[in-house]
N, C-alpha and C positions, 0 to 999 in steps of 0.2 A: 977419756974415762967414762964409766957405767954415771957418776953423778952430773957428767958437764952434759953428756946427753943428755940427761932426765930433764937438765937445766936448760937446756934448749927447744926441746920438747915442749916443756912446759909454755914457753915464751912464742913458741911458733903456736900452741893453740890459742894461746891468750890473741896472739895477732888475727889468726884467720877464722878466731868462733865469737871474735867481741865479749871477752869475758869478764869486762866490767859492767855486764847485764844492766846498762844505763836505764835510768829510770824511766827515760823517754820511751824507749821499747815497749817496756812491763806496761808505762799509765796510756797505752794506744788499747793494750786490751785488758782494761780491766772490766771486772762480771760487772752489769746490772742488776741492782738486786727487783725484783720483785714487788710490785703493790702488795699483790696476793701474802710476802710474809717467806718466810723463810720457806728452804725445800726438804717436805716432812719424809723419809724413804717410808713408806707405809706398807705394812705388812698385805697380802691378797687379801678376800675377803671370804674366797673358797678355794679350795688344792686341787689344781689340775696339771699334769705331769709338764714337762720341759721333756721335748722331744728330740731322738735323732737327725739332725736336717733331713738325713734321707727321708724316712718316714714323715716330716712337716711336711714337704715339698709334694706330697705325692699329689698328681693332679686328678687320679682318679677315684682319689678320695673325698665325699662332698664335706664334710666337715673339716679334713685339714686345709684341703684348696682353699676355702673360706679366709680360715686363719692367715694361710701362707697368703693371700691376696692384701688383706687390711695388714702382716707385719711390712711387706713391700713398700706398703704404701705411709705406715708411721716410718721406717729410716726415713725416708724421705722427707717426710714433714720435720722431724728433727733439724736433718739436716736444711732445712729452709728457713728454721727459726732466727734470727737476727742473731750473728754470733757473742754479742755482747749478753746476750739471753741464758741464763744458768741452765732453764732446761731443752737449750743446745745440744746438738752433739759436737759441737766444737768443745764449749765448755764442759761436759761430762768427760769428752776424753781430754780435754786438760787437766782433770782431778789426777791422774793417774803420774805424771810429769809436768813438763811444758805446757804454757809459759812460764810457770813457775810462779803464781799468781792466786790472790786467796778466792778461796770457792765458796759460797753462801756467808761470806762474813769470817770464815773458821781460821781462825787465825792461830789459837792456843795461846800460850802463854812464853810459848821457844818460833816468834813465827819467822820463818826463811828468811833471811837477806842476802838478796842477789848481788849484793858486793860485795859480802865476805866470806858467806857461809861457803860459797864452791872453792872456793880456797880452800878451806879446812876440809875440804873433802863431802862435807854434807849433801844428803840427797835432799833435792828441792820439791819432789812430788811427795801427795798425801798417802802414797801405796807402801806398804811393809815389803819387802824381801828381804832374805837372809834370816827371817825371824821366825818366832812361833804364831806370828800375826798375819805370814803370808796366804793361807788360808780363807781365816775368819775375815779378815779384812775385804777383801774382793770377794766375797761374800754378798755384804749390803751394797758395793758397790753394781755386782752387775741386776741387782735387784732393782736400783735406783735405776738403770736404762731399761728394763723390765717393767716397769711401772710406768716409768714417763711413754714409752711405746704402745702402752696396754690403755693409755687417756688417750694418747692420737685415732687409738685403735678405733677406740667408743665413739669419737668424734667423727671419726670418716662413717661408720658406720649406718650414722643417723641419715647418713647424706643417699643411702643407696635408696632405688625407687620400691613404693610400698611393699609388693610384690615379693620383695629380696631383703626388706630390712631386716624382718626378727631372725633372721640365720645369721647375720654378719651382725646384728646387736649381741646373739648367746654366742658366735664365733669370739668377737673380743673381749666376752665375758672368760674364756677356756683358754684367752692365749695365752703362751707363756714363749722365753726365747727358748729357741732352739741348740742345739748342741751339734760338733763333730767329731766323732767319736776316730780322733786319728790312729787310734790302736786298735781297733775293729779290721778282721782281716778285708776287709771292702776298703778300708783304704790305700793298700796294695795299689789299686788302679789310678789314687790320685787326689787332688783338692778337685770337690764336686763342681759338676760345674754353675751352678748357681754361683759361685764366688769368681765365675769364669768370664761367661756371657754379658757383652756389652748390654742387649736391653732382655726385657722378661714380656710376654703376652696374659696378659690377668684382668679380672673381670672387674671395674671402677664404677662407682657410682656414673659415669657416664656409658658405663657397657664397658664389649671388650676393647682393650686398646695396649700398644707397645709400648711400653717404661723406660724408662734409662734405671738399668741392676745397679739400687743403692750397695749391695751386697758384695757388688766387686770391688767399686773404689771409694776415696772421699776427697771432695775439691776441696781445699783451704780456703776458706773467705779472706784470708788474712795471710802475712808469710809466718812460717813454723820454722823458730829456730833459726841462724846468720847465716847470709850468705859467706860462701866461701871463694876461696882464689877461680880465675877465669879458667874455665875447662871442667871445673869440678860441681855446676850446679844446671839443674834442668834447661835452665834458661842457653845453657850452651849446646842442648842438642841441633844437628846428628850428632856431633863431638863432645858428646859428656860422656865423662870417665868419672868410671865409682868414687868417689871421695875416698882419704885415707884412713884404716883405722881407727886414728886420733878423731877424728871429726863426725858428730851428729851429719846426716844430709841434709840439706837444705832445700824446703818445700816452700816456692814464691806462693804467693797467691793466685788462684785462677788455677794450679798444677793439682794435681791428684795424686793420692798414693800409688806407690807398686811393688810388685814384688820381683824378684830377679832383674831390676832396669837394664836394659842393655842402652849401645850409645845412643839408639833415639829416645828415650826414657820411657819405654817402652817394656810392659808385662811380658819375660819368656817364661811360659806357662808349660814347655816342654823340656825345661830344665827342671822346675819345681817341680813337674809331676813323676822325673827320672828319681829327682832326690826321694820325693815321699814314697816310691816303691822299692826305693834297695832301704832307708829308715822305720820303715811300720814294722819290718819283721826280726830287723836287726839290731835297732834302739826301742823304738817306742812299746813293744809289743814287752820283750823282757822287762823294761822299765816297769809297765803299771802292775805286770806278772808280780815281780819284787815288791814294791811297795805295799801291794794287797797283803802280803807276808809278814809284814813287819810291826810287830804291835805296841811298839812305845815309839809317843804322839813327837818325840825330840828328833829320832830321826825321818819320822816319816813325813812332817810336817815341812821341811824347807832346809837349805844348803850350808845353812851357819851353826857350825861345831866349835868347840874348842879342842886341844889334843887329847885330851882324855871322852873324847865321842858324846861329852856332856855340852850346853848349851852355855854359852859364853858368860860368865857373869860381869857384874856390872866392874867395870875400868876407870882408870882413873888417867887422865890425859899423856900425866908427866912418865907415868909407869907403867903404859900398854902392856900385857900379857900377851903371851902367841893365839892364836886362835888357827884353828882349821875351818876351812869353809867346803865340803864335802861333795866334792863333783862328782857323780857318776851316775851312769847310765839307770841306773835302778834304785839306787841308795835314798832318794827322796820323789814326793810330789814335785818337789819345787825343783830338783835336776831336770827332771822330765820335760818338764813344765820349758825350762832356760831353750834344751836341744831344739826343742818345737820350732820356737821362734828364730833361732838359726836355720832351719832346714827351710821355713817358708817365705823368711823374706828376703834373706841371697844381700849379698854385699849392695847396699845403696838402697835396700827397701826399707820404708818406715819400719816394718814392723820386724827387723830383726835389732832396733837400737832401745832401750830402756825408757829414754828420753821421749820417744815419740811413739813407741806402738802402738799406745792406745788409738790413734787416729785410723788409723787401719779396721776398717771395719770386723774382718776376722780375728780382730782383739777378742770382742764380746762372746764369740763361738767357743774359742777357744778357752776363756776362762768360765764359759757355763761348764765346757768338760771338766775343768779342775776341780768345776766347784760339785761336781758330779761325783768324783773323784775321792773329794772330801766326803761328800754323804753317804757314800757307799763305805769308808772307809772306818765310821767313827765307833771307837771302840774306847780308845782315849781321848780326851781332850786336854786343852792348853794348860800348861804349865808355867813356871816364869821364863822370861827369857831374858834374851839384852837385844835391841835393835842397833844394832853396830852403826850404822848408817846413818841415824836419824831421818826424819821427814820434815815436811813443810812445814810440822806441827809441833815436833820432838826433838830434842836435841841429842847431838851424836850419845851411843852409848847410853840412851832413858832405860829402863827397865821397864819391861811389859810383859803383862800377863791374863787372864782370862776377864779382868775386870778394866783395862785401859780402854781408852774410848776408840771407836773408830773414827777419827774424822778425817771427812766432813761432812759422814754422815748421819742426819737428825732424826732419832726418834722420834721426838716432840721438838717443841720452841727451845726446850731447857735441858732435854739431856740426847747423849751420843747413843747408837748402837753398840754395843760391846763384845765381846766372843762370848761370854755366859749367856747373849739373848741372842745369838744367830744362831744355836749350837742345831736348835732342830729343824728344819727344812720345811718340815708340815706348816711349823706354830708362822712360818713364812709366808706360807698360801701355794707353796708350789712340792711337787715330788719329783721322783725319778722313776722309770718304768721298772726297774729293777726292786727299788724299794715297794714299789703295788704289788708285784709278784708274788716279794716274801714276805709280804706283810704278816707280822704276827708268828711266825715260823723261827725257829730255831737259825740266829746269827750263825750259823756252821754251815747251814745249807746253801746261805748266801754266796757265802766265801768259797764253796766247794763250786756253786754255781760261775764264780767269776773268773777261777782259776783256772777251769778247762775253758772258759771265752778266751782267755789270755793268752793260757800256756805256749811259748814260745818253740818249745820240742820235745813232745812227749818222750823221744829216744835218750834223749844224754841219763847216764846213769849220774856221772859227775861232773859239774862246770868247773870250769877254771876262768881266773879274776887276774890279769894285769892291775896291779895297784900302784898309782903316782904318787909322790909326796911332790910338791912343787912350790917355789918360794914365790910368792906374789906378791905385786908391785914392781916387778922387774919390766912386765910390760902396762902399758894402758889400751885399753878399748878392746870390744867384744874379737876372740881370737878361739883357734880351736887346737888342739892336741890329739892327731890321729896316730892309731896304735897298728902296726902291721906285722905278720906274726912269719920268722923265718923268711925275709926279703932284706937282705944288709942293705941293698942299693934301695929301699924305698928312697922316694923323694914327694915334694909337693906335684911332681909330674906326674906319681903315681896313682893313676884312678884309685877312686873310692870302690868303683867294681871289680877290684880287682880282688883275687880269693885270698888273698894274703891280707888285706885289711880286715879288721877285726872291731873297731867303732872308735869310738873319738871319748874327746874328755872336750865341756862347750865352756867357755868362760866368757861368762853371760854381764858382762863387766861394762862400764860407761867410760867412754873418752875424758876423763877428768884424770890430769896427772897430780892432782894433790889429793886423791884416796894413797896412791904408791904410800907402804908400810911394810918394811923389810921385816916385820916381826909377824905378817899374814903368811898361814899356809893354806896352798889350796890341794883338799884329797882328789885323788879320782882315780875312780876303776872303771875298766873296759870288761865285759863279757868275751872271753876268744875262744869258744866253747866250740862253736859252728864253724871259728876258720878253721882250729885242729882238727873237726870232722872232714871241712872241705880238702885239706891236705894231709889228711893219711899221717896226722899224730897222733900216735896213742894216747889214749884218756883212761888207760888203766891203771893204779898204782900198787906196787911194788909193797909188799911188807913184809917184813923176816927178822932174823935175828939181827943182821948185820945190814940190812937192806930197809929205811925206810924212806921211802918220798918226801911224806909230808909231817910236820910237827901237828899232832891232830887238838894239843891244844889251841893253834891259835889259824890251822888251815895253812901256816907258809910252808911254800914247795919248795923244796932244795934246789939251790940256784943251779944247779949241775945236772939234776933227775932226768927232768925232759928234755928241755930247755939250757941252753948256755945263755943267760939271760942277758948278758951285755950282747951279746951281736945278734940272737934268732928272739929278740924281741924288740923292735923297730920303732923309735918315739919318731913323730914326725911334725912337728910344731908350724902352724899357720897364720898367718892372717887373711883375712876374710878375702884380700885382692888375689888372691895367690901366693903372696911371698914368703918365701921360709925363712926360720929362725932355728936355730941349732936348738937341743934339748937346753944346752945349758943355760943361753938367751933370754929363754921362755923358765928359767929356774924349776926346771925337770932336775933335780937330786938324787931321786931315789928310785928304782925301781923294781918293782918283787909279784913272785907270781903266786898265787892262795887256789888253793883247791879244795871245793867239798862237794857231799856228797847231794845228789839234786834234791831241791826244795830243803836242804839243811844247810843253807848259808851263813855264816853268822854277823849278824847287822853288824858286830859291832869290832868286823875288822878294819872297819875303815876309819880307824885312829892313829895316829902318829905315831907313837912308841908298842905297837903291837907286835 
């Protein structure tokens, strides 16, 4: 039966992830606090933009060279810092998950307990998802790594010979991090390869000389996370096979991160780079297209709905309500956001598990773009919400809203950052190049300006929306849901490049089988606008007397119009190793096709009872 599995399930992770998070583990690495006093996130002192990497990197630039030379060289000092050290980069991206351990003291009032709370399902990191705090929250967080890189900055600076100081003392004055703008049509070619190249050639207070690229990988000082059964962890390369599903990977000590591991634990960087060019035009590019469009902060803010497309309210244990949790391609930041880290760190890399990505240095890239994302975007701001999940900090189910704190990050000695005090970018010390553009100018020019950057295909007059209703908790651990349009034999054999694929639904979920809650739904729509073009489906609709396609109040297409929706629309349900699971496995229920008219989408079809 579906419950003796779940019960075994359960008992096999407890056996091979060590889920009684024994205290021995946690007291190897707790933080050092500080002579100095607690760690303040401090606002800049002047606005200087946060750059494309393309554009930091450029080397024939004398003022970015500068910067890109002293940020090379602060990862690294981070990374050298004694990991017991808060302003680590071990400890920094611990704040986000694992170890599961308090950061600067911040413990709150609800703090984690590693032996009961993963039981009840709770999240052990200080990071918001699913809420209206996903945002704001990693906000002051990647400020805090912006800040502590920007004192290593100063510091190496001093070091260069007289000659060269004051450029690289105003250089670390201007830096700011860098961003990758993976929906830029320049992504098409791939992860650049600064995140590629073993070492980097750059000019060090000693001259020129070759580096070992903080920016590709990051060694563990320490192991992250329990080993698992014989075959499934680095230590058994050439013969290590991806871990299952169910299980965080396990990064010994001395190992580094990767991305696509194959059997020798080894970076395939010509898989990622296949993935990010059929995803930039397919997902990523439609995704931020949508969300620019979308002007209330509930849906566009992150992936946790309830069925009426409003924001969960606060629950009560014994009497859980249903909730929807909003997966699709376009429908939020924080959808976007989930696919990313599917598409880049491929089964067995840190940075596609919840658990661990922050360790992955492309963590920080990647959420200066969200946070990018966010500023370009604010029109609305925070509302209340519920954090389903709880944190390190929060217990399951707290209520949050524009005035809850972010910890465990410090204003002062005495109070947190909040979303009321990140809300503007400037009052921060940094901008966006887009925001210097239109400064002062008409919010419409912006928007006019980001939507032809974006626009996924000037030609559709109409898109059309596969929409999932799915019962979740049926399965555990990050899984994906590919949609293929008029192929009955799709399978998990069938390419992604294949023209009858249409995009995926990502479920961006943690190996913990006590979240499973049969009263969670998860939504999710696919874009299959571009497969019906690639395969000669009409996309015109039909209206008469007697002849209508679609219900034009709510967009749904008649299951018969174009489409015979049970066999020429194709669920294809995965797990990350390859293996399939039938729609119904994966608690695929429902299926329906929504058509409207282009750039008149209406956000708010992606509700349960619509």
């Amino acid at each position: 039966s579906y419950k003796g599995d779940r019960k075994e399930k359960k008992a096999n992770i407890e056996k091979n992830m060590g889920l009684s998070h024994s205290s021995t583990y946690h007291s190897s690495l707790m933080r050092s606090v500080p002579e100095s006093g607690p760690v303040i996130v401090e606002p800049h002192s002047e606005i200087y933009p946060r750059l494309p990497i393309e554009d930091f990197i450029g080397y024939d630039n004398e003022t970015y060279s500068s910067q890109f030379e002293l940020f090379v060289q602060s990862y690294q000092a981070m990374y050298d810092r004694p990991y017991t050290d808060m302003r680590s980069y071990y400890q920094v991206a611990g704040i986000h998950s694992q170890p599961w351990i308090p950061y600067d003291g911040v413990t709150g009032t609800h703090e984690y307990k590693n032996e009961t709370d993963w039981a009840r399902g709770r999240w052990g990191g200080y990071c918001h998802h699913g809420d209206v705090l996903f945002g704001p929250w990693h906000r002051p967080y990647v400020l805090l790594i912006e800040s502590l890189l920007i004192n290593e900055a100063k510091k190496i600076a001093l070091q260069y010979p007289e000659n060269e100081r004051e450029k690289y003392v105003e250089a670390a004055n201007q830096l700011r991090h860098p961003y990758w703008d993976w929906a830029d049509e320049k992504a098409i070619k791939g992860i650049p390869d600064v995140f590629i190249v073993a070492e980097l050639e750059i000019n060090t207070p000693e001259g020129m000389k070759k580096v070992k690229n903080p920016l590709k990988s990051y060694t563990l000082p320490v192991d992250l996370s329990f080993p698992l059964g014989k075959g499934y962890n680095p230590t058994d390369k050439p013969n290590y096979e991806l871990p299952s599903y169910n299980y965080i990977p396990f990064t010994p000590a001395g190992y580094h991160t990767v991305r696509h591991p194959n059997a020798n634990y080894e970076d395939q960087y010509d898989l990622l780079n296949q993935n990010i060019s059929f995803y930039v035009p397919a997902v990523f590019r439609p995704g931020v297209y949508q969300m620019l469009q979308i002007n209330n902060y509930l849906q566009f803010s992150n992936h946790g709905l309830r069925s009426n497309g409003t924001e969960t309210p606060n629950m009560f244990p014994a009497h859980p309500r249903p909730i929807v949790i909003g997966h699709a391609h376009f429908a939020s930041i924080e959808t976007t956001h989930d696919i990313f880290h599917f598409v880049v760190g491929g089964p067995g890399g840190q940075f596609l598990y919840p658990d661990v990505a922050a360790f992955d240095p492309l963590f920080f890239f990647h959420h200066t773009a969200i946070d990018r994302l966010l500023a370009l975007w604010q029109a609305i701001w925070v509302t209340e919400s519920v954090n389903i999940n709880g944190t390190y900090t929060e217990e399951l189910n707290a209520v949050v809203n524009e005035h809850s704190n972010l910890t465990p990050f410090r204003k002062s000695e005495t109070e947190f950052w909040k979303p009321s005090t990140v809300r503007d970018a400037e009052k921060l010390g940094y901008t966006y190049p887009e925001l210097v553009k239109f400064k002062g100018q008409d919010p419409r020019e912006l928007q006019a300006y980001l939507l032809k950057l974006y626009k996924p295909d000037p030609h559709y007059g109409r898109r059309f929306f596969v929409k999932l209703i799915i019962d979740a908790g049926k399965l555990v651990g990050p899984y994906v849901i590919r949609v293929f349009v008029d192929l009955k034999s799709a399978s998990v054999e069938t390419p992604v490049t294949s023209p009858h694929f249409a995009g995926l639904v990502a479920m961006w979920r943690r190996p913990n089988p006590y979240q499973i809650n049969s009263t969670t739904y998860v939504m999710g729509s696919v874009d299959i606008t571009a497969a019906m073009k690639r395969l000669g489906i009409r996309t015109e609709i039909y209206h008469a007397a007697f002849i209508n396609d679609v219900n034009e109040a709510t967009g749904l297409l008649k299951s018969s119009a174009i489409f015979d929706v049970p066999n020429e629309i194709n669920i294809v349900p995965c797990y990350l190793n390859g293996t399939g699971i039938s729609p119904e496995e994966a608690g695929v229920n429902k299926v329906e096709v929504y058509a409207f008219q282009h750039d008149k989408v209406k956000p708010d079809f992606l509700v349960k009872d619509s």
